[in-house]
N, C-alpha and C positions, 0 to 999 in steps of 0.2 A: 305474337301480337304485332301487331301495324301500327309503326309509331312515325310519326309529323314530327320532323326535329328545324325547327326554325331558326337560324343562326346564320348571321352574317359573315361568319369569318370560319375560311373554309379547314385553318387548321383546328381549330375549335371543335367544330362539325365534323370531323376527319377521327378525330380523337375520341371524339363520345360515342360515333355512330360504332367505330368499332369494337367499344366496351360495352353496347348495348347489342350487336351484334353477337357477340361472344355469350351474352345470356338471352339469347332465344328472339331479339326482337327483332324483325324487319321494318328496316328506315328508310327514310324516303327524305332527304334534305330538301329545305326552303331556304333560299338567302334572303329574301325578303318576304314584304306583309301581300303583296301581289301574287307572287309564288305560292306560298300558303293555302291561300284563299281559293287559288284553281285547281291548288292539288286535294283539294277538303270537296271539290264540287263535280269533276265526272260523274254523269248517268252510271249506273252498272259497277261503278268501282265500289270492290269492299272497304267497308270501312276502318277509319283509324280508331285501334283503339284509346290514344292519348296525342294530344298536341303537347311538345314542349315549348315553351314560347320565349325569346328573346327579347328583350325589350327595347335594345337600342339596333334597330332595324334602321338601312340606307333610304326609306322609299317611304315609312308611315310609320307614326308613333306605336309601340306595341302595343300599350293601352286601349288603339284605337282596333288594331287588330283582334284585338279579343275581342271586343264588343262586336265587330262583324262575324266572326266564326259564332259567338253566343246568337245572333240572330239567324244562323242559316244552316247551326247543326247542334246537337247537346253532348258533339265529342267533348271530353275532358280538356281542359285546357291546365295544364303550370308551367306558371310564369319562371323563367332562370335569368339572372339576370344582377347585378351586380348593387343595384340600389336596396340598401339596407334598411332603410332609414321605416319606421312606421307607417308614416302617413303613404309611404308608396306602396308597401303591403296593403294598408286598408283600400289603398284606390285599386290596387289591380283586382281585391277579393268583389268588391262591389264593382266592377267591369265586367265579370261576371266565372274569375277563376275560381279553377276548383282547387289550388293551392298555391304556394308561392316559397321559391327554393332560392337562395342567395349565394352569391359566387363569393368566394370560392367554397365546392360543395365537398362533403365528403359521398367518395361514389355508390355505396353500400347505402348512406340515405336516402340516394334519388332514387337508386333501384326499387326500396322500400316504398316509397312516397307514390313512384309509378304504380307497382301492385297494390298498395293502397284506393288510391283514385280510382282504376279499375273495378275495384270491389265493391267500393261503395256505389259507384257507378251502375253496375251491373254489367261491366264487359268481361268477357272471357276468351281466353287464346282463342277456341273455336269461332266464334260469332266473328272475332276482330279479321280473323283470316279468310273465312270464305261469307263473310255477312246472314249465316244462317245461326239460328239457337243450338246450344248445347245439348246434345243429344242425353235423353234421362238415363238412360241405360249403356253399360259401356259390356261387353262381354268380351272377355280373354282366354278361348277354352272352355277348361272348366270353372271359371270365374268369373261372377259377374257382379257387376258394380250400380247399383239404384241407386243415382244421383239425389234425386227427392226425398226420398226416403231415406237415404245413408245406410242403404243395407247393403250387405257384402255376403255373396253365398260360394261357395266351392262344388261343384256337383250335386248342384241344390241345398247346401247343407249351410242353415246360417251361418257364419262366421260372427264373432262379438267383437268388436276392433272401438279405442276407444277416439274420442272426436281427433285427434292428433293424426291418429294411425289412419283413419278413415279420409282427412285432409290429406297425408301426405302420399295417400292410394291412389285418391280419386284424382292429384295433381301430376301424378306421371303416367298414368293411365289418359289422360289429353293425349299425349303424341304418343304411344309407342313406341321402341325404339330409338328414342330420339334423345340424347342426354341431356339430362337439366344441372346445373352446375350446381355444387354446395348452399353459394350466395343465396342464388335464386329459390331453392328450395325452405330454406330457414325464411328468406323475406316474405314467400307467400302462404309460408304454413304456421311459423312462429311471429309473422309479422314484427321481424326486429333482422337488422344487421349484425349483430353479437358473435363475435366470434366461439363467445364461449357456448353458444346452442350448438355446435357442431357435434358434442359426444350426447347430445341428446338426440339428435338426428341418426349417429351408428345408433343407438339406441333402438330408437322407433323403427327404422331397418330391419334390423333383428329379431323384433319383437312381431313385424309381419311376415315374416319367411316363417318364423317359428307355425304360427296360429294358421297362416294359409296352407302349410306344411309344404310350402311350393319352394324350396332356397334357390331355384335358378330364375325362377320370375322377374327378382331385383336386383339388377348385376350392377356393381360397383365398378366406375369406371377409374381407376385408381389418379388421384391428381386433379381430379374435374370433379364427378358426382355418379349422382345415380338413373339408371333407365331400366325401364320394365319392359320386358324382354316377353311376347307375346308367344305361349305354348303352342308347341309345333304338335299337329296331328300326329296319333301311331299310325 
């Protein structure tokens, strides 16, 4: 996903980008509300899938900055940002954000917070990356995967996978090959930071190697997470 991180202070920005990097996001830093606003507006560019937004910005109130990204696009917009207080929560929700995150954060919640918005939203890694819709049908082989439907077959042969197993399929099935970190996986299957879902996750694992009868499909990347490893022709 293609994420707008807005932040005036470049060790700040330095530090997030990389932790947000490390779980799959591609950043594009704004130091200011000017920045922002032109890198939200290229012809032909794909789109972002979340703004994060700063509120004490060098050039223009953040406040004000959201209200011009809510008029000129319906990316997501949350607010980070240090003022705790209520009434600046209510003013930034009514400015027209889609949440509101206060410093100092824990990083496990924003991760959350971010897949969250997305979802509700309707963005998806695919759509944020190449500005196209998520393709219905995914096929790996002899496996393939009906997004709409939430059917799962093997050589045409339904598979029964329960909504968990089916989330946690159809979510590294996105990228093939490509590893998704532990964090990442629990926040967008389990939607919680918990460290204690982690043996529910080897669980659900396990429980799809078994049923797909495929155990090299989901290869454990030991220290990180897990990637689906896309079958190689005989």
């Amino acid at each position: 996903m293609r994420l707008l991180l807005v932040e005036d202070d470049d060790h700040v920005a330095a530090a997030l980008s990389a932790v947000l990097a490390r779980h799959g996001f591609r950043v594009t830093h704004a130091r200011n509300g000017e920045e922002a606003l032109q890198a939200l507006l290229p012809a032909g560019a794909p789109p972002f899938g979340v703004v994060l937004l700063d509120l004490g910005l060098p050039d223009q109130d953040g406040y004000e900055v959201c209200g011009k990204i809510r008029k000129r696009t319906s990316t997501p917009v949350i607010m980070v940002t240090a003022r705790a207080d209520v009434r600046s929560r209510i003013h930034g929700l009514n400015m027209g954000a889609d949440d509101y995150v206060t410093k100092p954060y824990d990083t496990g919640e924003l991760l959350a917070r971010i897949h969250a918005v997305a979802r509700r939203t309707g963005v998806s890694e695919e759509a944020s990356a190449t500005g196209t819709g998520t393709p219905s049908v995914v096929r790996l082989g002899p496996v393939s995967i009906e997004l709409p439907t939430r059917r799962v077959s093997v050589d045409g042969t339904d598979v029964p996978l329960t909504r968990k197993e089916f989330d946690l399929l159809a979510l590294l099935a996105q990228r093939p090959g490509v590893v998704f970190r532990r964090e990442q996986i629990i926040s967008e299957v389990w939607r919680t930071s918990w460290e204690g879902t982690g043996r529910t996750l080897e669980v659900h694992v396990a429980s799809l190697r078994s049923k797909l009868a495929m155990p090299a499909l989901i290869e454990t990347v030991r220290g990180v997470g897990y990637r689906l490893v896309a079958p190689t022709a005989p």
